[in-house]
KEKE-3310 file (N, C-alpha, C; in steps of 0.2 Angstrom, whole numbers, plus 5000, padded with zeros to 4 digits):
npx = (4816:4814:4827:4827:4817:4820:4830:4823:4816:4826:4832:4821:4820:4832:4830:4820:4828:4837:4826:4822:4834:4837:4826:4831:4839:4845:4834:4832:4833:4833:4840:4852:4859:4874:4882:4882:4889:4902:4918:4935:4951:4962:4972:4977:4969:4953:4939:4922:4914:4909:4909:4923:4937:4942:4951:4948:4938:4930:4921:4911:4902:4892:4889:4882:4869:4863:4861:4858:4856:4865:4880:4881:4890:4893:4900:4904:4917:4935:4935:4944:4943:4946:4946:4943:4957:4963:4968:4953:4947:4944:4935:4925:4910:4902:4899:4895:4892:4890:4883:4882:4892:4904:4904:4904:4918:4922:4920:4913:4913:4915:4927:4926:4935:4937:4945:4950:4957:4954:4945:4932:4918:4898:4897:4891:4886:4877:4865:4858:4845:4836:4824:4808:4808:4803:4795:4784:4786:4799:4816:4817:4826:4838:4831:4833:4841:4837:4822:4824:4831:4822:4809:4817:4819:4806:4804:4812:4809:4796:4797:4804:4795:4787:4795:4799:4785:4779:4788:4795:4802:4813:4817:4822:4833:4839:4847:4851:4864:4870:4867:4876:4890:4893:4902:4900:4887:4879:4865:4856:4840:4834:4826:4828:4839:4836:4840:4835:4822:4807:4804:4819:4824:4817:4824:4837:4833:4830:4843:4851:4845:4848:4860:4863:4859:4868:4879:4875:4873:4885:4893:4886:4890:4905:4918:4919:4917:4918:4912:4897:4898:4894:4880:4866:4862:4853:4841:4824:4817:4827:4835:4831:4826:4842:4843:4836:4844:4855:4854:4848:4860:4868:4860:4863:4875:4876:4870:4878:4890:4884:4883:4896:4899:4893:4898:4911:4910:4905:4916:4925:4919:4908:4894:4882:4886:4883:4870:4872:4883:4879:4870:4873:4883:4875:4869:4877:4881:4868:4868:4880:4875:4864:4872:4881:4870:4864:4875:4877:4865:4866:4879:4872:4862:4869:4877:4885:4899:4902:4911:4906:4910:4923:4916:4910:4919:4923:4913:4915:4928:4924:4915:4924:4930:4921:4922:4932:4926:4914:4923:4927:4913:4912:4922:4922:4912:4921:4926:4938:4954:4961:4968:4964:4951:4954:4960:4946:4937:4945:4943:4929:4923:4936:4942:4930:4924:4934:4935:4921:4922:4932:4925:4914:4918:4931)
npy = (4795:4787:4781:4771:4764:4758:4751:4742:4734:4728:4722:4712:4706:4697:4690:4680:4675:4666:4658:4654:4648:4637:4630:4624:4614:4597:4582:4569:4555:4546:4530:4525:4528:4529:4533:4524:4513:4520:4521:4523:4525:4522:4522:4510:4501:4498:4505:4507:4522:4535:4551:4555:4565:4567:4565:4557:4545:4527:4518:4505:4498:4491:4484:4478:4476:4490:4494:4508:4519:4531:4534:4548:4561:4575:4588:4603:4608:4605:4588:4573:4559:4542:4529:4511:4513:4520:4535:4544:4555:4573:4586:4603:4604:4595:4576:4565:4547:4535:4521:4512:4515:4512:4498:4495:4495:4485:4484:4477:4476:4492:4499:4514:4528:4544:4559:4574:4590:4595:4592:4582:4585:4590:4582:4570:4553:4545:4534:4534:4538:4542:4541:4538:4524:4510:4505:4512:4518:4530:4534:4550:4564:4573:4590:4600:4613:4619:4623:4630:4640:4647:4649:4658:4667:4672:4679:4691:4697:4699:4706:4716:4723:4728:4735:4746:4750:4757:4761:4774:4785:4785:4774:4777:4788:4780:4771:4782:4788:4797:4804:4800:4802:4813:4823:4836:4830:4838:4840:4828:4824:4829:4818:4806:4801:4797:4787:4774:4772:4763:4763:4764:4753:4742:4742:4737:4725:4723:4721:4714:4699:4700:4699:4689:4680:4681:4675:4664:4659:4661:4652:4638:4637:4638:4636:4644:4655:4651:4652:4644:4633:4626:4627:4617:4611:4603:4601:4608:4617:4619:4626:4637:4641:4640:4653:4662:4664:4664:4681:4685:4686:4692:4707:4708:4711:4721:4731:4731:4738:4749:4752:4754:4763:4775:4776:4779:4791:4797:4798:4804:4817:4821:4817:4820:4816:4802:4795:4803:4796:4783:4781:4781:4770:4761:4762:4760:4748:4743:4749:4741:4727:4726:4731:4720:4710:4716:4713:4699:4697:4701:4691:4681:4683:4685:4671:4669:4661:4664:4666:4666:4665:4676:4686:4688:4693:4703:4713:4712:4723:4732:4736:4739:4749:4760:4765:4776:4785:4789:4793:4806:4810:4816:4824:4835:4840:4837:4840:4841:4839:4833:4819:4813:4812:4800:4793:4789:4784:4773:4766:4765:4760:4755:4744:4736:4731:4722:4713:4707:4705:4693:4684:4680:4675:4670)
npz = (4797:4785:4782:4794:4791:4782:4787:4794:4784:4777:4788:4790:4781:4782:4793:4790:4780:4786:4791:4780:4775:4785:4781:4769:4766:4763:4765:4774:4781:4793:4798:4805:4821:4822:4834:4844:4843:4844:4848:4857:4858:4872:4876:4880:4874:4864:4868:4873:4869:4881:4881:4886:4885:4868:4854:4843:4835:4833:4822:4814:4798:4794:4776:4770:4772:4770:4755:4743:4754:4764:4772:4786:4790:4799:4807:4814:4815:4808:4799:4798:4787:4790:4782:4784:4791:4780:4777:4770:4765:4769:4778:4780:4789:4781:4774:4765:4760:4749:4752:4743:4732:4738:4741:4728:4726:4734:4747:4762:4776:4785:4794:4802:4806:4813:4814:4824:4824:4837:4854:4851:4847:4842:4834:4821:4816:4806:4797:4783:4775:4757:4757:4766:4780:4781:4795:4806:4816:4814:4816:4817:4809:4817:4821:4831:4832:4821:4822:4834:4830:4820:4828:4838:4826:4824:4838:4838:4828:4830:4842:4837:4828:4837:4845:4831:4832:4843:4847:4837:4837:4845:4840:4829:4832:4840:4830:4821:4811:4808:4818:4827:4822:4826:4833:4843:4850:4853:4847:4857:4862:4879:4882:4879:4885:4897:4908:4913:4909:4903:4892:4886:4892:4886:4874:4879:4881:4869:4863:4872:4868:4854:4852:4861:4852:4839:4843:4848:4836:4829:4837:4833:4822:4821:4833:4842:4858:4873:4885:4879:4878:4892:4890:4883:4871:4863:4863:4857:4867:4879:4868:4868:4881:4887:4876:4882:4896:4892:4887:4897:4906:4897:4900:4911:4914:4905:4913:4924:4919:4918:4932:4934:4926:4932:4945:4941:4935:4946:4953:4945:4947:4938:4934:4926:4914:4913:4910:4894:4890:4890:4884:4871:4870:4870:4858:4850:4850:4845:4831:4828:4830:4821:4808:4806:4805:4791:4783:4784:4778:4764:4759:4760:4752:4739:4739:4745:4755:4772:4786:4801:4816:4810:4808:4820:4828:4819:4823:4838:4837:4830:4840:4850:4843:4844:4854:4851:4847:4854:4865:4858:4856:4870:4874:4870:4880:4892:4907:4910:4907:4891:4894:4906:4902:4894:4903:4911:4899:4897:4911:4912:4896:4890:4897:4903:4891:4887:4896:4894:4882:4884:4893:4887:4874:4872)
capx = (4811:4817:4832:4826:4813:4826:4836:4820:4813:4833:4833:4819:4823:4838:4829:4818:4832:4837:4821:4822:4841:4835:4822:4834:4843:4841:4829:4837:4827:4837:4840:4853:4865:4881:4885:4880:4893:4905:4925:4940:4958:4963:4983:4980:4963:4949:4936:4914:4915:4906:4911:4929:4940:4948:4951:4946:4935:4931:4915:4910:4897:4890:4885:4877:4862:4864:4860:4852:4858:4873:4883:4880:4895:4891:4902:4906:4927:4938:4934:4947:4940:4947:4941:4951:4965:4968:4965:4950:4945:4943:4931:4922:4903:4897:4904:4890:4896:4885:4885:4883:4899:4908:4902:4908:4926:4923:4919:4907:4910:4919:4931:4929:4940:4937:4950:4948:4961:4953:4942:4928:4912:4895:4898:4885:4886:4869:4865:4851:4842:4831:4817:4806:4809:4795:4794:4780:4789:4805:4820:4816:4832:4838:4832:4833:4844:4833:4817:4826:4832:4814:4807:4820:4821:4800:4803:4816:4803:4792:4801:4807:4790:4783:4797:4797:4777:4778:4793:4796:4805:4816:4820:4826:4838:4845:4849:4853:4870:4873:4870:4880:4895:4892:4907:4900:4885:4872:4859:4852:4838:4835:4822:4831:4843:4834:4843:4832:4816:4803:4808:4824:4824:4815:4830:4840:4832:4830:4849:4856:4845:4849:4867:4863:4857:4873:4883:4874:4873:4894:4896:4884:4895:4913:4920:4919:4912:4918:4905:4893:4899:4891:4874:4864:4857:4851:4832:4822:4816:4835:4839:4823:4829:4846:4845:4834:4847:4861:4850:4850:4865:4871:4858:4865:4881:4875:4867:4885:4892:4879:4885:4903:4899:4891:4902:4920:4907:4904:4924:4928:4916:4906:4887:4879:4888:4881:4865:4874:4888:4878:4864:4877:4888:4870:4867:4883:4881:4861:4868:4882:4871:4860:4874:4882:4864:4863:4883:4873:4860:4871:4880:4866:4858:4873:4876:4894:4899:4906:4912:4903:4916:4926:4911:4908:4926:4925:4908:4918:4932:4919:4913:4931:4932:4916:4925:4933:4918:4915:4929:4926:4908:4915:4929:4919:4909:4923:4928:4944:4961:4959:4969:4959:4944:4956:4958:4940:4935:4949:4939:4922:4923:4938:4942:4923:4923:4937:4931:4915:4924:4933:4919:4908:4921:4937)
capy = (4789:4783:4777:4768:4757:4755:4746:4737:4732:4724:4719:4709:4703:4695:4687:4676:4672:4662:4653:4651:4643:4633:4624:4621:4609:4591:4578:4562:4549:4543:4524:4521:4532:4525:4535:4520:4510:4523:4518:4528:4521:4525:4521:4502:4496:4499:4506:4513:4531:4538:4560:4557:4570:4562:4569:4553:4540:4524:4513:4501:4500:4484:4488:4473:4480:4499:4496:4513:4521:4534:4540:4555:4563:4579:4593:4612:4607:4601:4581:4569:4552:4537:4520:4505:4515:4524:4542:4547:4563:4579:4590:4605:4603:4587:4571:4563:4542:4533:4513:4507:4516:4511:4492:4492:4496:4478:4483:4474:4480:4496:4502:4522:4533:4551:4565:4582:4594:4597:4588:4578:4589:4593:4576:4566:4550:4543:4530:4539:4535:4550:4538:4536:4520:4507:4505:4513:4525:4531:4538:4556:4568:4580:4597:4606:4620:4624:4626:4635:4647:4649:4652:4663:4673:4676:4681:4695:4700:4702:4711:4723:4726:4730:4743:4751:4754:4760:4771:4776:4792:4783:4768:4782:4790:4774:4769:4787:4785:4804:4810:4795:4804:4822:4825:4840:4828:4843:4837:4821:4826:4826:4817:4800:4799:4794:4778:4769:4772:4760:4762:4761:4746:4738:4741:4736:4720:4719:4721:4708:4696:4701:4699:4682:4674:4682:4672:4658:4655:4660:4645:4633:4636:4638:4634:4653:4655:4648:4653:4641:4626:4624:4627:4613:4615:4598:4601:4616:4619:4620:4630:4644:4641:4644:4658:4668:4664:4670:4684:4689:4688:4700:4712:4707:4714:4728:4735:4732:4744:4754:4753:4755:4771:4778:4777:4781:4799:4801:4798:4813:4824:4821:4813:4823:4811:4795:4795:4803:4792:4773:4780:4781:4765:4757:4766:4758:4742:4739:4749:4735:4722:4729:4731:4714:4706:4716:4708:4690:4696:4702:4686:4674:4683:4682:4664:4671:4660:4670:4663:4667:4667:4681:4691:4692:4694:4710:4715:4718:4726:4738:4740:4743:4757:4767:4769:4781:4791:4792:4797:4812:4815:4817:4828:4845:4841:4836:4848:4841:4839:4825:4813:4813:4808:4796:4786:4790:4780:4765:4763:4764:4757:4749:4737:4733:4729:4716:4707:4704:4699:4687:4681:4679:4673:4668)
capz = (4797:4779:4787:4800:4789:4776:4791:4797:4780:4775:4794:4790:4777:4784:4796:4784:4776:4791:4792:4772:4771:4788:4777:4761:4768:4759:4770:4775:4785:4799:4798:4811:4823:4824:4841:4852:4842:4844:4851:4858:4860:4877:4878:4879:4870:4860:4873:4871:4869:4883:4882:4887:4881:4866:4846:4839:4837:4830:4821:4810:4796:4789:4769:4766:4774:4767:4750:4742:4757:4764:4779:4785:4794:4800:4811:4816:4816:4802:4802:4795:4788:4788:4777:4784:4791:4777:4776:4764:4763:4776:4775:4789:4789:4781:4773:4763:4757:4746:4754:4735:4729:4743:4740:4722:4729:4736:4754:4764:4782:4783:4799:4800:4810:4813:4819:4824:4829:4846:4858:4850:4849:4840:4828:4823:4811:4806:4792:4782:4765:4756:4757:4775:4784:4780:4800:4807:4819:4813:4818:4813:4809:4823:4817:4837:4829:4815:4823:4839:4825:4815:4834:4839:4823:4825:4844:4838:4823:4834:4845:4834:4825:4844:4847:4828:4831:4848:4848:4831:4838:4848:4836:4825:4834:4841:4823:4816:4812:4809:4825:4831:4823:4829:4840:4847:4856:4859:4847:4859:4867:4884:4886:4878:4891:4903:4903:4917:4909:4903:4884:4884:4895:4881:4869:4881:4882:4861:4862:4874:4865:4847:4857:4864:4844:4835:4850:4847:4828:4828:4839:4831:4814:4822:4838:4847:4863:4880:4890:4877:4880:4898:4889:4881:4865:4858:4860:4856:4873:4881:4866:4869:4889:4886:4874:4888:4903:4890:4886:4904:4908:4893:4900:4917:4910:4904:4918:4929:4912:4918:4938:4932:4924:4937:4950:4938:4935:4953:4956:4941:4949:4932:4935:4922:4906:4913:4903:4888:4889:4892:4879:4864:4871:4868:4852:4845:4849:4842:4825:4824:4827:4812:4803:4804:4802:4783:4780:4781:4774:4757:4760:4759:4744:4732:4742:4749:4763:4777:4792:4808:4821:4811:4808:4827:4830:4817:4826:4843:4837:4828:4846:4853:4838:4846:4859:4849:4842:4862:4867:4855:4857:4877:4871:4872:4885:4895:4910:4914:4902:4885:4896:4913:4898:4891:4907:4913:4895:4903:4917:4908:4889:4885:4900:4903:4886:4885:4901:4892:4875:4887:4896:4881:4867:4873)
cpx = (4813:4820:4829:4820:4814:4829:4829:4816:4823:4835:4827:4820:4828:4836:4824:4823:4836:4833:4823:4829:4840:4834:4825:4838:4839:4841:4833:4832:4832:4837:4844:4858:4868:4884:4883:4887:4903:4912:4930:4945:4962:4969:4981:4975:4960:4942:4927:4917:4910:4906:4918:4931:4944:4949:4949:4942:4933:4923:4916:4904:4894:4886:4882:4870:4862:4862:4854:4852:4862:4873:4885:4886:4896:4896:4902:4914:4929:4938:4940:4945:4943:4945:4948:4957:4965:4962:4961:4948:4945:4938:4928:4913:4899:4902:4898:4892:4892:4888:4886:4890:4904:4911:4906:4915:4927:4923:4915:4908:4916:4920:4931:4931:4941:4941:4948:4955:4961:4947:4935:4921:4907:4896:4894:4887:4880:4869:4859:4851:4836:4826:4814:4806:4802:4791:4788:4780:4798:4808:4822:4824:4831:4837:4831:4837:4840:4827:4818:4825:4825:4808:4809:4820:4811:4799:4805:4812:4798:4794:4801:4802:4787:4788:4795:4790:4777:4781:4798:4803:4814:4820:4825:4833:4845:4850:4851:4862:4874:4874:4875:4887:4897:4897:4904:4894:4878:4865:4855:4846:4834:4831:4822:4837:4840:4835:4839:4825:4812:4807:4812:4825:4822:4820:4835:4840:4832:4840:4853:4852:4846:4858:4869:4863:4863:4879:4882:4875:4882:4895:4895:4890:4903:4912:4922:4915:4915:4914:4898:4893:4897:4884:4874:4861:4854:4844:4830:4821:4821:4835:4836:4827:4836:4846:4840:4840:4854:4861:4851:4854:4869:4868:4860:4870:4881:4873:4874:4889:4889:4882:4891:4903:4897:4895:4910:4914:4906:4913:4928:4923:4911:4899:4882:4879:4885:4875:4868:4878:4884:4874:4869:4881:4881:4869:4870:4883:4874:4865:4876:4880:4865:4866:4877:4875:4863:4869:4880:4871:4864:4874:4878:4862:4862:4878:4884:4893:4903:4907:4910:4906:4919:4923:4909:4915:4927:4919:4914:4923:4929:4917:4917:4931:4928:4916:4929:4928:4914:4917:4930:4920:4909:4917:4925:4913:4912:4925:4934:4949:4958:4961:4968:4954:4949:4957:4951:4936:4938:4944:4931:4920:4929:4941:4935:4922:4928:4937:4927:4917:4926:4929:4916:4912:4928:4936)
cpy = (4784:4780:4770:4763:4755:4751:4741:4736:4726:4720:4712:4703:4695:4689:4679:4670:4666:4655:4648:4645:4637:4626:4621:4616:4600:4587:4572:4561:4545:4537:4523:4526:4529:4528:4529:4514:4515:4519:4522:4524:4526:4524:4516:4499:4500:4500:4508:4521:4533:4546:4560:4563:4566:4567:4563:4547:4535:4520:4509:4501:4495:4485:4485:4473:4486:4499:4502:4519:4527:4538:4545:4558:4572:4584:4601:4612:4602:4594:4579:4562:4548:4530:4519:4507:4519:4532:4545:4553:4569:4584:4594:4604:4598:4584:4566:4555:4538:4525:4510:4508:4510:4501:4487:4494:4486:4479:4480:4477:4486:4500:4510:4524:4541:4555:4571:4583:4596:4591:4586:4581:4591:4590:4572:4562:4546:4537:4534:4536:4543:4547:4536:4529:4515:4506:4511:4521:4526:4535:4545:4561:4572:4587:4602:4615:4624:4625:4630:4640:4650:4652:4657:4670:4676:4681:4688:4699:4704:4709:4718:4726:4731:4737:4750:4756:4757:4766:4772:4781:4788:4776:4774:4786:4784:4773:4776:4788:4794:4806:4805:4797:4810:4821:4829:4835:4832:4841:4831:4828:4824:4819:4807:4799:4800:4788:4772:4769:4768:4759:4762:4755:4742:4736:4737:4728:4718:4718:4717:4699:4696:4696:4690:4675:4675:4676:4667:4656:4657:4651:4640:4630:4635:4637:4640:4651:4649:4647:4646:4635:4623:4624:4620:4617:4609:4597:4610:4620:4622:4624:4637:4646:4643:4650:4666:4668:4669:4677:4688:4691:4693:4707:4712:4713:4723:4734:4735:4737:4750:4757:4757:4763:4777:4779:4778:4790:4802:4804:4805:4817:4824:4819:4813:4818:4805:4794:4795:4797:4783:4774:4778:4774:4760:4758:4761:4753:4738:4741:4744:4729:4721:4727:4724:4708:4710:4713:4704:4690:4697:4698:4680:4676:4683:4676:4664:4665:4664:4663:4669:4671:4675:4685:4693:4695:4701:4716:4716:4720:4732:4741:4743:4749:4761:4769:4778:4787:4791:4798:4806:4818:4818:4823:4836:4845:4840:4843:4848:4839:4831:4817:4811:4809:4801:4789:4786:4783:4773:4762:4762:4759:4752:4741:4732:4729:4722:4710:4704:4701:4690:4682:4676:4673:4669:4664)
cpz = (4791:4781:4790:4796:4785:4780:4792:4791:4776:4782:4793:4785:4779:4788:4795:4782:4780:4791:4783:4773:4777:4784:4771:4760:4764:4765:4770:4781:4788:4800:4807:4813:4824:4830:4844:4849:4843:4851:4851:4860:4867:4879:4878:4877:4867:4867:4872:4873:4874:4887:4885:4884:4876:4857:4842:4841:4831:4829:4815:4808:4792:4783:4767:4767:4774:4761:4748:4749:4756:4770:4778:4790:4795:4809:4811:4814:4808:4805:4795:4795:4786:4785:4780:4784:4788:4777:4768:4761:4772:4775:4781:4785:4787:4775:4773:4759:4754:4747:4749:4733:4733:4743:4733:4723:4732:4743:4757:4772:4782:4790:4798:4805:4809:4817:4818:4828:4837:4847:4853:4852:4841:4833:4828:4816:4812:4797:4790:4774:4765:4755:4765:4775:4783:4788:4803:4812:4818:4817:4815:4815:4814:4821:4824:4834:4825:4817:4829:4834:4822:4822:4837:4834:4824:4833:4842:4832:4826:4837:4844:4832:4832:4843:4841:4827:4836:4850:4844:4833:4840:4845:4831:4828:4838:4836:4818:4816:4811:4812:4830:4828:4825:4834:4845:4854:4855:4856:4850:4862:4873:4887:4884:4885:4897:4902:4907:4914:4905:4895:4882:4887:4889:4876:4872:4882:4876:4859:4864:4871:4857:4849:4857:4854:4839:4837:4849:4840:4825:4833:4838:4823:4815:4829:4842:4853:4871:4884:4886:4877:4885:4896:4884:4876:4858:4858:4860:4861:4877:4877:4869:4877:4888:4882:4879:4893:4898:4888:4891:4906:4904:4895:4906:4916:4906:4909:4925:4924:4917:4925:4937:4930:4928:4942:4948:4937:4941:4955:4953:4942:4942:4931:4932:4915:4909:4907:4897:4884:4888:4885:4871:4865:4866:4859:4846:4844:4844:4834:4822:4822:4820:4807:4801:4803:4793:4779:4780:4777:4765:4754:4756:4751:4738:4735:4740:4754:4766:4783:4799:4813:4818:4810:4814:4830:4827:4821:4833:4844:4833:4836:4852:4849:4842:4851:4859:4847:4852:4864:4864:4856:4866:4877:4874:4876:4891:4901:4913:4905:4900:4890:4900:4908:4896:4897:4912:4906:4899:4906:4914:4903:4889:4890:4901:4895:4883:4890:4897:4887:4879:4889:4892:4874:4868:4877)
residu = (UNK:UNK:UNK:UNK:UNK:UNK:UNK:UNK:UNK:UNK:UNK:UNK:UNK:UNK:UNK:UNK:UNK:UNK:UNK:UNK:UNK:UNK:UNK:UNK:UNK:UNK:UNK:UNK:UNK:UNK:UNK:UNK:UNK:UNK:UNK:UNK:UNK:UNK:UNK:UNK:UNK:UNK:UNK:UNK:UNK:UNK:UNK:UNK:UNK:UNK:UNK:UNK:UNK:UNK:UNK:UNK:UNK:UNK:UNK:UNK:UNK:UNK:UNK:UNK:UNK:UNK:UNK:UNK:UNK:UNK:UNK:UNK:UNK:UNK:UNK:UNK:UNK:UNK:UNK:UNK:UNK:UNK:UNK:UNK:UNK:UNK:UNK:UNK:UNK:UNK:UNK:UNK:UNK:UNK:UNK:UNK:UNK:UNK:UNK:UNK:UNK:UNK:UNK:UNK:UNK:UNK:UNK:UNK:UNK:UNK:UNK:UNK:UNK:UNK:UNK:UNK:UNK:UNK:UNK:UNK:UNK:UNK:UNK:UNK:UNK:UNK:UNK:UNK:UNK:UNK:UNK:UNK:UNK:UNK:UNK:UNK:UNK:UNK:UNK:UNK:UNK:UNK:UNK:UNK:UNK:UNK:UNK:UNK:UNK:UNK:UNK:UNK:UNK:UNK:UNK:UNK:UNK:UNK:UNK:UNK:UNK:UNK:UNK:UNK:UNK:UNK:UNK:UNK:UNK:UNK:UNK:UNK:UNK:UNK:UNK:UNK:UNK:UNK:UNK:UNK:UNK:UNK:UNK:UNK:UNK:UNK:UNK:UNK:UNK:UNK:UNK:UNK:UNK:UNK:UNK:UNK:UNK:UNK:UNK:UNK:UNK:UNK:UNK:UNK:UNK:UNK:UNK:UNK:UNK:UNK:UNK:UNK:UNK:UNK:UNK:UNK:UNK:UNK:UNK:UNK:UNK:UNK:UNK:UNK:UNK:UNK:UNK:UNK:UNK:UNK:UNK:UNK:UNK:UNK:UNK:UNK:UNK:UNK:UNK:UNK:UNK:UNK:UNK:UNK:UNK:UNK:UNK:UNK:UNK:UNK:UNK:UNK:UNK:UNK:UNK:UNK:UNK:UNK:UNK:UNK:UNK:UNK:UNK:UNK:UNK:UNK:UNK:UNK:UNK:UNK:UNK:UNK:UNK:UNK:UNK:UNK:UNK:UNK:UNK:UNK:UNK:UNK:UNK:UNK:UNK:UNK:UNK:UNK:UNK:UNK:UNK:UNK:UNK:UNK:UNK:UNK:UNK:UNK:UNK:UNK:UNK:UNK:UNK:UNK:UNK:UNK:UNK:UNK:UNK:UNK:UNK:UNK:UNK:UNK:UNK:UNK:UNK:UNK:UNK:UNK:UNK:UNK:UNK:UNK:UNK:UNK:UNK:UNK:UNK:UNK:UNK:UNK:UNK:UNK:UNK:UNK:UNK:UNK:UNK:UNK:UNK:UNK:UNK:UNK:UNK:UNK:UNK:UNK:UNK:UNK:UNK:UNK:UNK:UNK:UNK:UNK:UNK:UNK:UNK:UNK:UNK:UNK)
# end
């Protein structure tokens, strides 16, 4: 039980920390978006941008009404900025230009042109002053991500606080990482693999959502995720609604894991490992999402940046590994020759497992 409120006192932690760096951001007051001005060169003119597929685009910024101001240039993708043609600067994340600098260069309206390597996404340029707008109803900043996130991280708080009160025993042994490397196995007991029943479903539902937010805040920072791209995520509402649909679908996903397992143990005469075998697949998965949630969190407190994308990249090659630690706790419970188990795992873990990478990530 040490264990297990040392993870959920550090898991907490983690997830604050979330809401905390949210709010640390500096406040800008939204004067004017320059996407309605926004222009794409189409092989023979100058044309409005309206979501074509293109890598670049083109505005204009009149500074003589900016004084005290600064363009805000904001991505997920390395941006390349152009002044007047010429190439300014590059930068991935944000591209802050103070209109007065700009003015004592001797500018007065100023031509930008922005390139990215790939298709033109998840860009925003806005005129913004760190003072509100003497107008009465302003154009308030888009903060949809950050109150998704601050919503999302108390739904998964919650969550977790309901499961450690309610089935302490069972949050333990999910999360014990010793009897998660016991080859021989024989320690579980029985009355956890029951893999249809009320309480583990529960986990199984804090797991394709832990699953669904990892998924999401790698794509919001990097460009991962195929599947996310058909989802909307520009209000909070859409984000709350996608991250249950994509939610689902991971426990969709797991519950066809589940079929699959079922029907390769009927096929090797073997019906008995099904429990065993889905309860540890599951086991594996919630204690990398723990473990990659305290790598942020360690991250964040000595103000590492890490990148997202590769940290979810190393998260499911972690979970291709526990295939191995399977594969072994099987081993001596197996009743047929190592390499019978070794394409019984095949069919079970490691192709099931690169579908879903595919699906999800690629």
């Amino acid at each position: 039980m040490l264990f297990v409120r040392a993870i959920s006192f550090s898991f907490l932690l983690f997830l604050f920390s979330l809401a905390a760096g949210a709010q640390a951001e500096k406040e800008f007051y939204v004067v004017k978006d320059f996407k309605q001005g926004w222009e794409t060169y189409n092989g023979k003119e100058m044309v409005p941008f309206s979501g074509q597929a293109t890598r670049a685009i083109h505005f204009q910024a009149d500074l003589s009404v900016a004084a005290g101001k600064f363009i805000l240039i904001k991505s997920n993708k390395q941006v390349y900025l152009f002044l007047n043609s010429v190439l300014s600067t590059h930068s991935k994340e944000l591209i802050v230009l103070s209109c007065d600098s700009l003015k004592e260069l001797g500018l007065t309206t100023v031509q930008f042109g922005i390139f990215q390597d790939e298709k033109i996404s998840n860009l925003t340029t806005t005129l913004v002053s760190t003072h509100p707008p003497a107008n009465l109803n302003p154009e308030r900043q888009r903060t949809a991500y950050r109150d998704f996130l601050i919503l999302a991280t108390l739904v998964v708080l919650i969550f977790f606080t309901i499961l450690l009160r309610t089935n302490p025993q069972l949050m333990s042994d999910y999360l014990n990482v010793a009897k998660l490397v016991y080859s021989v196995g024989l320690d579980e007991n029985p009355n956890l693999l029951r893999i249809t029943s009320s309480a583990n479903l529960l986990f199984y539902a804090y797991g394709s959502l832990m699953a669904a937010l990892a998924l999401i805040i790698a794509a919001h920072y990097s460009d991962t995720g195929t599947l996310l791209q058909y989802f909307n995520f520009n209000t909070v509402s859409h984000s709350l609604l996608n991250w249950l649909i994509l939610s689902a679908l991971i426990l969709g996903l797991l519950f066809l894991k589940l079929f699959v397992d079922m029907v390769a143990a009927h096929i090797f005469s073997w019906p008995e490992i099904t429990g065993f075998q889905f309860f540890n697949f599951v086991r594996i998965l919630l204690t990398i999402l723990i473990l990659l949630a305290l790598i942020a969190l360690l991250s964040f407190s000595f103000a590492i940046k890490i990148n997202y994308a590769s940290l979810l990249y190393i998260g499911c090659l972690m979970l291709l590994a526990g295939t191995i630690i399977i594969y072994f706790k099987l081993l001596k419970r197996s009743p047929f020759h190592s390499i019978h188990l070794f394409f019984y795992l095949c069919i079970t873990e490691i192709f099931p497992l690169m579908i879903l990478f595919k699906v999800l990530l690629f």
